[in-house]
C-alpha positions as CSV (number, residue, x, y, z in Angstrom):
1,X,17.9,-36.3,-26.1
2,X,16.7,-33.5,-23.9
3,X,18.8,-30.5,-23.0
4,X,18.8,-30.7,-18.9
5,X,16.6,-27.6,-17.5
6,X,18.8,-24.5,-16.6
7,X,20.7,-23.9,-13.6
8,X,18.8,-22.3,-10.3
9,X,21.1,-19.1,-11.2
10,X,20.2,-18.7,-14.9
11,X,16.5,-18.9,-14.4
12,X,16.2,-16.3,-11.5
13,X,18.2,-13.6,-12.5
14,X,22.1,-14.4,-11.9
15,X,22.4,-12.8,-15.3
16,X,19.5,-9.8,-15.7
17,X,20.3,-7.0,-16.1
18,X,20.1,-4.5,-12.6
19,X,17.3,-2.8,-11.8
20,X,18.1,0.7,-12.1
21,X,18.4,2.3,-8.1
22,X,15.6,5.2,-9.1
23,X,13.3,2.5,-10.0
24,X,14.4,0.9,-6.9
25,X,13.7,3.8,-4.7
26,X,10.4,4.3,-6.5
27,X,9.0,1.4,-5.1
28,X,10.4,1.1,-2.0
29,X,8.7,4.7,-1.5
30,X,5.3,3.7,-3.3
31,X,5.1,0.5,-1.0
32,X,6.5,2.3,2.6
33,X,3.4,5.5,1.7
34,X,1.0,2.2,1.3
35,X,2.4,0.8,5.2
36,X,2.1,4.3,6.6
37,X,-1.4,4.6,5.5
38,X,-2.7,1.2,6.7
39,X,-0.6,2.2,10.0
40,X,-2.6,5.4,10.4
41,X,-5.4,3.4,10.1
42,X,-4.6,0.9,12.7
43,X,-3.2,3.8,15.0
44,X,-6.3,5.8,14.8
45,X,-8.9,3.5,14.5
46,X,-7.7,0.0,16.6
47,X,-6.7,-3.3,15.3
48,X,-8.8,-4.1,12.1
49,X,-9.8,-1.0,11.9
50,X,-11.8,-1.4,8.3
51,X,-15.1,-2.8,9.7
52,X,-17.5,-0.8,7.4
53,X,-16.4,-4.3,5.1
54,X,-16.4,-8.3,5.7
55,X,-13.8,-9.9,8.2
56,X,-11.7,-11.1,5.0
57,X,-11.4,-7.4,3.0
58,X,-10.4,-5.8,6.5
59,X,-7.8,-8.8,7.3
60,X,-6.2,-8.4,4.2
61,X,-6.1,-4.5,4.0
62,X,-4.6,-4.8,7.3
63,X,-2.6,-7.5,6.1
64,X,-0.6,-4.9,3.8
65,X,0.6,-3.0,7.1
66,X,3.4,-6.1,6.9
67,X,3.7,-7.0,3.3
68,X,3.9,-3.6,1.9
69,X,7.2,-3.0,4.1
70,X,8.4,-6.9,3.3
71,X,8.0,-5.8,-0.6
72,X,9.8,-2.4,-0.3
73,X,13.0,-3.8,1.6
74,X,12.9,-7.1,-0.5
75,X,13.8,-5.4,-3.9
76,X,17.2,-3.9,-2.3
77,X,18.2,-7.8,-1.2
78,X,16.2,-10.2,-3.4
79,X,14.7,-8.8,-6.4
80,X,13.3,-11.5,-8.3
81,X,10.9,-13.0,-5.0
82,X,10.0,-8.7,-4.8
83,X,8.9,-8.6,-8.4
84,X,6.3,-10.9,-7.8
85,X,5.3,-10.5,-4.3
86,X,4.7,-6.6,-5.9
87,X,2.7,-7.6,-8.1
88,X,1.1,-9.8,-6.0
89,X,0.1,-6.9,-3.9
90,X,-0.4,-4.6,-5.9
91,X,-3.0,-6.5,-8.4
92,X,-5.2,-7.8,-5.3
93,X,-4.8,-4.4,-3.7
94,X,-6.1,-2.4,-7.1
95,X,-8.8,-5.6,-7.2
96,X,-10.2,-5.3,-3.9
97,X,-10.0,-1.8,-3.9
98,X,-11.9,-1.4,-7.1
99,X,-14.7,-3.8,-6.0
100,X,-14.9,-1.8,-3.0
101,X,-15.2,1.8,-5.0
102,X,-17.4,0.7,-7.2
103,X,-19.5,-2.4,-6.3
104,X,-19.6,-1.7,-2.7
105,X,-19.9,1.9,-3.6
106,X,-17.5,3.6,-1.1
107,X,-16.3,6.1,-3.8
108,X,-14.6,8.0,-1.7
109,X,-12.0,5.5,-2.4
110,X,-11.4,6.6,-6.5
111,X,-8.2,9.1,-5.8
112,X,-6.4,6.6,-4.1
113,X,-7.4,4.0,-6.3
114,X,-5.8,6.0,-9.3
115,X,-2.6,6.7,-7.8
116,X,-2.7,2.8,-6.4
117,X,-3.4,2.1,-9.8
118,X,-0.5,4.0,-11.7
119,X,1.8,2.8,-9.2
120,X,0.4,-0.8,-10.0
121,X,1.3,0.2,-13.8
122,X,5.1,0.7,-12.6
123,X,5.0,-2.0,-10.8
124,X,3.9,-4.4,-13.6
125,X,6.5,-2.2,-15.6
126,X,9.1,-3.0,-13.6
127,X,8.4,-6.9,-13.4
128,X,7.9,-7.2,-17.4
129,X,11.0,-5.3,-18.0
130,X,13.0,-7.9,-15.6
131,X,11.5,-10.3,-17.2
132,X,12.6,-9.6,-20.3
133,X,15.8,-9.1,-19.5
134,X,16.6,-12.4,-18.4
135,X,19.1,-14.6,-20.7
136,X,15.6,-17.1,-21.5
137,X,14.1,-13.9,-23.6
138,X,17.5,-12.6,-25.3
139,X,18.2,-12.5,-29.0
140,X,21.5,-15.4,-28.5
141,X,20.7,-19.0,-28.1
């Protein structure tokens, strides 16, 4: 006889441990920075303002202008959907943006990309550390 699958509230976090605020505030700052700069684009430039690339990378840089903000308030009211839709972000972001640096060959895009890319570290941090904290990875049955 099968054990009947967990409860809505075990699975996604009822019981993990709380992020720690610092961390919090870290993110939320590291995903506002990424808004403002795809807002300074689309202030300065125009709508879609990325055209030196395809129709699809400048849609989905401009894209970020709403997700980045939707990530960095979600983690203060739902931090399990935040966790992933962070790492969502920020492992397409560091993806298209690589491609871009160094197939495309728009280099001028390395710094960012290393500080996108330790920020994607935290983030990644922050989710596996979650993770691990829920009740399904603990030491007691």
């Amino acid at each position: 006889m099968s054990n009947p699958p967990p409860a809505r509230e075990e699975r996604f976090g009822a019981e993990r441990k709380p992020i720690p605020q610092i961390a919090m505030l870290i993110w939320t700052v590291g995903f506002l920075l990424g808004a403002a700069s795809h807002a300074a684009d689309v202030v300065t430039y125009g709508w879609l303002p990325y055209e030196f690339m395809p129709l699809g990378f400048n849609a989905y840089w401009t894209s970020l202008l709403f997700l980045n903000p939707i990530a960095a308030l979600l983690i203060w009211w739902r931090p399990a959907p935040a966790l992933v839709l962070g790492c969502l972000i920020m492992a397409s972001d560091v993806l298209v943006n690589a491609w871009t640096a160094f197939v495309a060959g728009y280099t001028e895009l390395l710094p960012g990309l290393a500080l996108q890319s330790a920020f994607a570290a935290f983030v990644f941090y922050l989710a596996i550390r979650q993770k691990r904290s829920s009740p399904r990875h603990s030491d007691t049955p």
